[in-house]
VOTI-266635 format. One line per 3 residues: their letters; for each residue x negated, z negated, y negated of C-alpha. Coordinates in nm, 2 decimals, padded with zeros to 4 digits. Example, Ala and Ser with C-alpha at 12.3 -4.5 7.8 and 13.67 -1.06 7.14 Angstrom:
AS> -01.23,-00.78,00.45 | -01.37,-00.71,00.11;
END
This chain:
XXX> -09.11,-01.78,-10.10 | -09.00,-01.48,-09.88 | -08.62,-01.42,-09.80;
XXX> -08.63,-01.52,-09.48 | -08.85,-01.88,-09.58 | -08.56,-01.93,-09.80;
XXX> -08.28,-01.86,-09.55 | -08.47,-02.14,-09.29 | -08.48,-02.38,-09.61;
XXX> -08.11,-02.36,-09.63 | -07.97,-02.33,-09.33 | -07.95,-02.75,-09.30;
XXX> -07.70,-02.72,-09.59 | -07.49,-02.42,-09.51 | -07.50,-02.09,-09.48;
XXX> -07.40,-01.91,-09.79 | -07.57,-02.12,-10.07 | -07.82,-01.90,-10.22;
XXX> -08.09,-02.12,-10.31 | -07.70,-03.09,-11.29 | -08.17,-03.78,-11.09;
XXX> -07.85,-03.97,-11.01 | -07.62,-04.08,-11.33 | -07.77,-04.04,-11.65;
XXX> -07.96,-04.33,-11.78 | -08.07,-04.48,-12.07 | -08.44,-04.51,-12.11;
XXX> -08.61,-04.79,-12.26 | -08.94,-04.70,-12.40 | -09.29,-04.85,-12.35;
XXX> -09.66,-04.79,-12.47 | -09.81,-04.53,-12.33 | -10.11,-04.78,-12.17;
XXX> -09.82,-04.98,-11.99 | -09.72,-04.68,-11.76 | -09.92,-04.66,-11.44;
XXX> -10.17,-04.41,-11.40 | -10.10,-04.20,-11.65 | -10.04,-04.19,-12.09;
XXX> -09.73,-04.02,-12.25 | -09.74,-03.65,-12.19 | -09.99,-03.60,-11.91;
XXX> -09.98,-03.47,-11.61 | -09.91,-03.72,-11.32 | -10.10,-03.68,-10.99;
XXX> -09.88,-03.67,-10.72 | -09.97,-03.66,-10.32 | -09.74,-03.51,-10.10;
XXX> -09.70,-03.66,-09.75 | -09.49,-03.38,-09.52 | -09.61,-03.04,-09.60;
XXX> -09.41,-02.86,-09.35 | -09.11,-02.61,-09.52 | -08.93,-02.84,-09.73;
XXX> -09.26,-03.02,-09.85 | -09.39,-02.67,-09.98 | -09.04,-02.60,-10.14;
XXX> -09.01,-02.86,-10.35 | -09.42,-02.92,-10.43 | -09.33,-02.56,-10.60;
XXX> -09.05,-02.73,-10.77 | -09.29,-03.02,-10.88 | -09.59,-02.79,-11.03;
XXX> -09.32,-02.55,-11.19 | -09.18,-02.86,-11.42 | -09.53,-02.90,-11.59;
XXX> -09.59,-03.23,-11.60 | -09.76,-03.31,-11.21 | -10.07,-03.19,-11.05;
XXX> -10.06,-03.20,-10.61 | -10.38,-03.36,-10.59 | -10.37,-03.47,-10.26;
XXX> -10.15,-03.39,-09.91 | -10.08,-03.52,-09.59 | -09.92,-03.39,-09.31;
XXX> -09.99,-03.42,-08.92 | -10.05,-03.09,-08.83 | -10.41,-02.94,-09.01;
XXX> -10.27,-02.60,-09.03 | -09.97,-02.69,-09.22 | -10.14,-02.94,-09.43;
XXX> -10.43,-02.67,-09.46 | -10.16,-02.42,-09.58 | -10.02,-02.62,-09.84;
XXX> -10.37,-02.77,-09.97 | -10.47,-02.36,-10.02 | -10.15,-02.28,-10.20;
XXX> -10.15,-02.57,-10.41 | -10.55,-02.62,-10.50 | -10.60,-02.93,-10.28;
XXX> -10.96,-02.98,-10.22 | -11.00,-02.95,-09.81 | -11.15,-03.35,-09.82;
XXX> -10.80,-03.47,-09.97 | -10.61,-03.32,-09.70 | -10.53,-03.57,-09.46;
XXX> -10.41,-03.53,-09.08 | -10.27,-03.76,-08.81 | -10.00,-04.00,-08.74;
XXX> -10.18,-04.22,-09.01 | -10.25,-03.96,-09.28 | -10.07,-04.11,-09.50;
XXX> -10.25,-04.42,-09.54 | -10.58,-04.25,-09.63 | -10.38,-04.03,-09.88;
XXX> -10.27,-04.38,-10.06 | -10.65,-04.47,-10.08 | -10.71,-04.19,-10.31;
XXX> -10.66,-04.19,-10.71 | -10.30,-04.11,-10.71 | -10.01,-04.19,-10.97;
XXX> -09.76,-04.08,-10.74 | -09.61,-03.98,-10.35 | -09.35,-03.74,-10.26;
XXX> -09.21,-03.85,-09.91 | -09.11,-03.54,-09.72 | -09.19,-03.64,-09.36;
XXX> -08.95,-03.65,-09.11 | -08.67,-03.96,-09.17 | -08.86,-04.19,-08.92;
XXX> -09.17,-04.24,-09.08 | -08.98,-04.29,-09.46 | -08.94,-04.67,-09.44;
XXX> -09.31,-04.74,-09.35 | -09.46,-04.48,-09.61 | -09.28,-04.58,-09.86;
XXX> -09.37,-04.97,-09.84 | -09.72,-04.85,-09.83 | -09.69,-04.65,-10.11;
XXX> -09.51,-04.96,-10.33 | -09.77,-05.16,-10.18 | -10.10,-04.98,-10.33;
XXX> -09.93,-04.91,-10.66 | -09.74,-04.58,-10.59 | -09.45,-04.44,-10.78;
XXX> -09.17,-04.31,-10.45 | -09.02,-03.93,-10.49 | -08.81,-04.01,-10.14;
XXX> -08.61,-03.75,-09.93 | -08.32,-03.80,-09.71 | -08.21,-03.98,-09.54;
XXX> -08.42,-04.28,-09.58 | -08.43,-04.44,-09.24 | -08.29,-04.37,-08.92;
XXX> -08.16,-04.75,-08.82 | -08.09,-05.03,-09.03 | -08.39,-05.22,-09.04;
XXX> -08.54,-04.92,-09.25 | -08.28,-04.90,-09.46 | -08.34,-05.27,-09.56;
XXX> -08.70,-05.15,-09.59 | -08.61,-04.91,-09.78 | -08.38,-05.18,-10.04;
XXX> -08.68,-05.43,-10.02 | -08.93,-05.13,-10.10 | -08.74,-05.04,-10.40;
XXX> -08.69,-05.42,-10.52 | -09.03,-05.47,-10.54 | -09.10,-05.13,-10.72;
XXX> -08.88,-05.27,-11.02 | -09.05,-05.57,-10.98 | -09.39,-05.40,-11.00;
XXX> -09.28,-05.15,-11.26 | -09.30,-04.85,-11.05 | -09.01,-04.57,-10.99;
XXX> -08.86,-04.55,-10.67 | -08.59,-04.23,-10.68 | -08.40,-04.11,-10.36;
XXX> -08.34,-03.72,-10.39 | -07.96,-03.62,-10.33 | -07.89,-03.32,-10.48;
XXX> -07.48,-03.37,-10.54 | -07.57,-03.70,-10.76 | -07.76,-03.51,-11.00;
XXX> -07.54,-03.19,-11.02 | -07.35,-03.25,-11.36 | -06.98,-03.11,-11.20;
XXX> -07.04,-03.38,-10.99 | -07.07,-03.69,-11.24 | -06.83,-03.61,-11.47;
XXX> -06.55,-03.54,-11.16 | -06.69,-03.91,-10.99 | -06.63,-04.06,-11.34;
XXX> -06.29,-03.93,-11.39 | -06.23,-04.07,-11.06 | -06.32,-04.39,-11.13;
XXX> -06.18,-04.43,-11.47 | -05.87,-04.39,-11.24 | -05.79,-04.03,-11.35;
XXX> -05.62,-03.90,-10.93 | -05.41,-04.29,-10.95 | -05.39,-04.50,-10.64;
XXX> -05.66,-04.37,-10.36 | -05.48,-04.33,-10.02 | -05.68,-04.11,-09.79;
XXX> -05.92,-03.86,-09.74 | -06.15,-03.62,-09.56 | -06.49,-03.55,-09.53;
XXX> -06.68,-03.24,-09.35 | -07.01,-03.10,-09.30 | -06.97,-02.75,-09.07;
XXX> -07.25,-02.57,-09.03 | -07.38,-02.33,-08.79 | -07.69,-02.43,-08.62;
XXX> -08.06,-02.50,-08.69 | -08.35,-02.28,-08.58 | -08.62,-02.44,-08.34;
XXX> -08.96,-02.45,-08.51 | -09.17,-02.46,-08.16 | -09.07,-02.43,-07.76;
XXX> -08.96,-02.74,-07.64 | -09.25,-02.93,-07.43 | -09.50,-03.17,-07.52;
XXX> -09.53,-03.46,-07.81 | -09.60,-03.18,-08.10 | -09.36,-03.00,-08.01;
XXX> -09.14,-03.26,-08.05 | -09.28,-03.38,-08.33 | -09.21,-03.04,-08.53;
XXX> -08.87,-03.02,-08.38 | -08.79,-03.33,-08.50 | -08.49,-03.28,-08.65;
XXX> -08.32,-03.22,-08.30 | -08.45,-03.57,-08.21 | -08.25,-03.93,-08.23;
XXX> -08.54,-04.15,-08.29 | -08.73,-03.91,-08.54 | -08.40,-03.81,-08.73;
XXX> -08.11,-04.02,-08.66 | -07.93,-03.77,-08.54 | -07.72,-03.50,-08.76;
XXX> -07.45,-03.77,-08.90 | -07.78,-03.94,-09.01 | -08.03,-03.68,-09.12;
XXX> -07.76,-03.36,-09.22 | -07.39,-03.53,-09.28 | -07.50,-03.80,-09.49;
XXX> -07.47,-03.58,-09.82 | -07.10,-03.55,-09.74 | -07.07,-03.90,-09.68;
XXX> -07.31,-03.99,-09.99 | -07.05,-03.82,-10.21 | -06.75,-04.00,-10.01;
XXX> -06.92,-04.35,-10.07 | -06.99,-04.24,-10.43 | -06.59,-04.15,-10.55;
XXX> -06.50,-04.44,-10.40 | -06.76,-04.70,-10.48 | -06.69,-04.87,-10.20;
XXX> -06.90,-04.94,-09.83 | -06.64,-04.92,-09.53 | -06.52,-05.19,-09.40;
XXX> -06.50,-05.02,-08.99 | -06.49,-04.67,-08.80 | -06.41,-04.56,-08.50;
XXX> -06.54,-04.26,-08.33 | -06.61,-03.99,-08.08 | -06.87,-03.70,-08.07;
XXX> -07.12,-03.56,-07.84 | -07.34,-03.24,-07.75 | -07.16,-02.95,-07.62;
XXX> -07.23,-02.63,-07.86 | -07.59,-02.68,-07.85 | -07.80,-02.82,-07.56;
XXX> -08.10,-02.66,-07.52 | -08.33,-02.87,-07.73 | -08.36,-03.27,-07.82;
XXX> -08.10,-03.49,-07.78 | -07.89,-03.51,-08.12 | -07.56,-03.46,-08.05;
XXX> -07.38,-03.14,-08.26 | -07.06,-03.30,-08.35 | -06.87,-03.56,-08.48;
XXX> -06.54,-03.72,-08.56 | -06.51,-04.08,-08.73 | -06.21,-04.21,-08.89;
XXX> -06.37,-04.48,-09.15 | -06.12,-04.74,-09.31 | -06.23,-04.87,-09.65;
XXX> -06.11,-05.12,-09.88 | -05.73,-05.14,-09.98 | -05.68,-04.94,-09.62;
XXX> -05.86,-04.62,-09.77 | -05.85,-04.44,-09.45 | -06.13,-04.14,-09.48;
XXX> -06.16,-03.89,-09.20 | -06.47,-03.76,-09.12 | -06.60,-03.41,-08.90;
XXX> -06.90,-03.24,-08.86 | -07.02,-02.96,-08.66 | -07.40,-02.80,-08.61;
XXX> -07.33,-02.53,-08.41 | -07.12,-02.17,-08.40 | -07.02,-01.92,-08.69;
XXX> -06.67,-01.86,-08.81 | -06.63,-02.18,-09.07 | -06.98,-02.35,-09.33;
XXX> -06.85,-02.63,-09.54 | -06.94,-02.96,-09.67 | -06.74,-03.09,-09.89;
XXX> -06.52,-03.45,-09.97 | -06.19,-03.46,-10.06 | -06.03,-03.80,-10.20;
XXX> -05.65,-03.78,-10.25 | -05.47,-04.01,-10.50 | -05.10,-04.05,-10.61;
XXX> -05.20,-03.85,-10.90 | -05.40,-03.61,-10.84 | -05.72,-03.47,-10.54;
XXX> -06.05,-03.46,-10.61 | -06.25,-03.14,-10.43 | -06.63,-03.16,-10.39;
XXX> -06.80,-02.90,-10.20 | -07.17,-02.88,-10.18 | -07.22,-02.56,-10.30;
XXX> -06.91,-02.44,-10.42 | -06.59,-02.56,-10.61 | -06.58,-02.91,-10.79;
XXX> -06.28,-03.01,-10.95 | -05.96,-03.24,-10.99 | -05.62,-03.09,-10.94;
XXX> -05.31,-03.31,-11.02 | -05.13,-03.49,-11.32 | -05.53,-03.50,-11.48;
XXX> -05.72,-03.21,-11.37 | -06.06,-03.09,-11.41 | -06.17,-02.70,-11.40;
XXX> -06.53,-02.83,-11.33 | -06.68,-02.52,-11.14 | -06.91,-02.38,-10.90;
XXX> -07.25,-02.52,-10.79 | -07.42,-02.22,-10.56 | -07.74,-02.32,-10.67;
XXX> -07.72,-02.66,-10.64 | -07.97,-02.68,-10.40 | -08.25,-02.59,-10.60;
XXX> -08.12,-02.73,-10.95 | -08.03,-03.07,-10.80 | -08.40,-03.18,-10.68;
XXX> -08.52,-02.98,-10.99 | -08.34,-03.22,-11.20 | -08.38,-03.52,-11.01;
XXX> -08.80,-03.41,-11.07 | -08.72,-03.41,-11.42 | -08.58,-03.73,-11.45;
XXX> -08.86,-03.90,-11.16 | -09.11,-03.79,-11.47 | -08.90,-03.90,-11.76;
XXX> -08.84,-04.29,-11.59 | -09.22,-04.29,-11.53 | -09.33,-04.22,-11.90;
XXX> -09.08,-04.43,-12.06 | -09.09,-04.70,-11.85 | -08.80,-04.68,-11.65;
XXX> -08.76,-04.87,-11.42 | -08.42,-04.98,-11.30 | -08.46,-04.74,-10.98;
XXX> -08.05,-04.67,-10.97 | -08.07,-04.42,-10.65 | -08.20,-04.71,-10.43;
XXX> -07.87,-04.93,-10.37 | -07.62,-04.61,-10.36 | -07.83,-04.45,-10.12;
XXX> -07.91,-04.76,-09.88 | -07.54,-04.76,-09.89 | -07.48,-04.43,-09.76;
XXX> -07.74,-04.46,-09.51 | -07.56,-04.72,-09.36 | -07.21,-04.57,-09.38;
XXX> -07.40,-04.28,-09.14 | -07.51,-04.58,-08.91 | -07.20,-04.73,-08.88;
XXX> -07.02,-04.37,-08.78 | -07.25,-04.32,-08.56 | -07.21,-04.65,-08.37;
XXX> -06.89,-04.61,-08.34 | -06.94,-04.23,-08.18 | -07.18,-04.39,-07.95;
XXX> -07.02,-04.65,-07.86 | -06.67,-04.49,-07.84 | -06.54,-04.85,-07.99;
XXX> -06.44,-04.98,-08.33 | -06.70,-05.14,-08.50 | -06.72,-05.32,-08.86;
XXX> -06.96,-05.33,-09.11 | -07.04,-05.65,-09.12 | -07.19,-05.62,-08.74;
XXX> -07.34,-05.31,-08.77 | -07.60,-05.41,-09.10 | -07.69,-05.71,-08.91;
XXX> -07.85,-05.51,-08.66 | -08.22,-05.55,-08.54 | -08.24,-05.27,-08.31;
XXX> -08.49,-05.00,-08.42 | -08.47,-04.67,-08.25 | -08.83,-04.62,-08.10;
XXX> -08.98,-04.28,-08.17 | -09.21,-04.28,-07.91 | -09.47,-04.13,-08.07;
XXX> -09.76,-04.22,-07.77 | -10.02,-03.92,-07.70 | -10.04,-03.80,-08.10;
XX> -10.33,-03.87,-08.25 | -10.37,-04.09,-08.51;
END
């Protein structure tokens, strides 16, 4: 990957990260006949549906751990999914285009998918692929409105119940600073929780066509409500992951305000956001993000306690300061090393027969914590939990005039 491929990869984290799946877990072990698709130490045929950037990034990830083969790709565009099929060896009649490709992927031999599409199209794609048989390698976020995110929790039910894995890729919940800070945390090592804050500051994202018709929208898609859920959805949610992780806990309301000011000239995300989210025993959390201007690149949550403050920053410095500290350290790579290990351990559950699926419920979580923020920005009123993840409302991506 060239310098510059590398510097577009990044920038939807933060600037100056160059670029240890979830909590450990005990494996149980089964035959080697009882695991789908594949015996004890072969190679597992994966498909990859999104070969855009990010899909070609981490398919390089997936043949450098040993134990896949990309046997199959889908994407919408046939140059990007012709691209990926020459780099990786995928034979030109298991490339698959169109709003649909994905379904004619899913009728080939496959032990595997690896979801990289844009956040939209996760809930559908993913039910398919638990539907025919398909062990899930998801990206973030995984839906942009509630009704995919209980998708996504029913999708990953019946993978357990169907003995398939089902792992959501978040990078900070498989970084090893990370786990052991979160547990200190919870084994009560900062005291009483008061307060908080979480950020994700960034400067802004690069457009991938000229804005105009349906495709171009379609690879812009990140600038788009309905395709992406907008940045608190699709960018600020690992900030807000990490919030919901220290303190194991959904909020119970927000309120908010935001809008687009800093960058106009494309979609219709907004490019900022402030939400104050109250959680259990009046855990107030306070919440900023920017996608736009230079000067300031962070993403980090900080959780202060009577005792001490934990500091997470995506990126950088993770540690506990106070009556318990933890040095930790730095995490410039965590990028890479994070969905390299969350790789590692999609292969391990799938050979040994794990399937528990512990990234589902944390993430559907998280997902929702974004939705609720961002109702509250939108609607410039408090609103609760509760009424939010009763919603029914999808957000309609409008997708008439691609092909199919």
């Amino acid at each position: 990957m060239t310098e510059s491929m590398k510097k577009e990869m990044l920038l939807s984290r933060r600037h100056f990260v160059a670029g240890a799946g979830a909590a450990a877990v005990t494996l149980s072990v089964l035959k080697p006949e009882t695991v789908f698709g594949a015996t004890a130490n072969s190679k597992l045929e994966i498909g990859m549906i999104g070969c855009g950037g990010r899909g070609r990034w981490i398919a390089d990830l997936f043949q450098k751990h040993g134990g896949y083969q990309v046997v199959a790709a889908a994407d919408y565009f046939q140059d990007r999914v012709d691209a990926f099929g020459e780099k990786f060896g995928v034979p030109a009649d298991r490339r698959y285009t169109g709003l649909a490709c994905y379904k004619r992927l899913l009728e080939g031999k496959l032990d595997a998918v690896v979801i990289e599409s844009p956040p939209c199209f996760h809930p559908e794609q993913a039910a398919a692929a638990v539907a025919a048989g398909r062990h899930v390698f998801l990206a973030k976020p995984i839906a942009v409105d509630v009704p995919g995110c209980h998708s996504i929790e029913e999708s990953g039910r019946k993978a357990s119940e169907n003995k398939l894995c089902f792992l959501v890729d978040f990078q900070s919940r498989a970084t090893a600073f990370y786990q052991e800070a979160v547990q200190r945390v919870h084994n009560g090592d900062i005291g009483l929780i008061v307060s908080g804050d979480v950020e994700y500051h960034t400067g802004r994202l690069g457009i991938q066509a000229p804005p105009g018709d349906q495709e171009a929208r379609l690879k812009n898609w990140v600038f788009d409500i309905a395709l992406s859920g907008d940045i608190i959805t699709e960018q600020n949610i690992h900030a807000l992951d990490v919030c919901t992780w220290i303190l194991d806990q959904a909020p119970l309301k927000a309120i908010g305000r935001g809008g687009r000011k800093g960058r106009t000239d494309v979609g219709d995300c907004w490019d900022h956001f402030s939400v104050i989210y109250t959680f259990p025993n009046d855990v107030l959390m306070t919440f900023s993000s920017k996608q736009f201007g230079e000067g300031h690149d962070d993403i980090l949550c900080r959780v202060y306690g009577v005792d001490g403050t934990i500091h997470t920053h995506y990126g950088g410095e993770v540690s506990i300061k106070g009556k318990k500290p933890y040095e930790g350290g730095q995490t410039p790579d965590i990028y890479e090393k994070g969905a390299v290990t969350n790789i590692a351990t999609f292969h391990d559950s799938i050979q040994k027969g794990d399937f528990s699926n512990p990234t589902v419920s944390p993430s559907v979580r998280s997902n929702l914590t974004t939705i609720v923020g961002r109702t509250a920005a939108y609607t410039g009123k408090e609103v609760t939990w509760d009424e939010v993840v009763k919603s029914t409302e999808r957000l309609d991506p409008k997708l008439q005039g691609l092909k199919d």
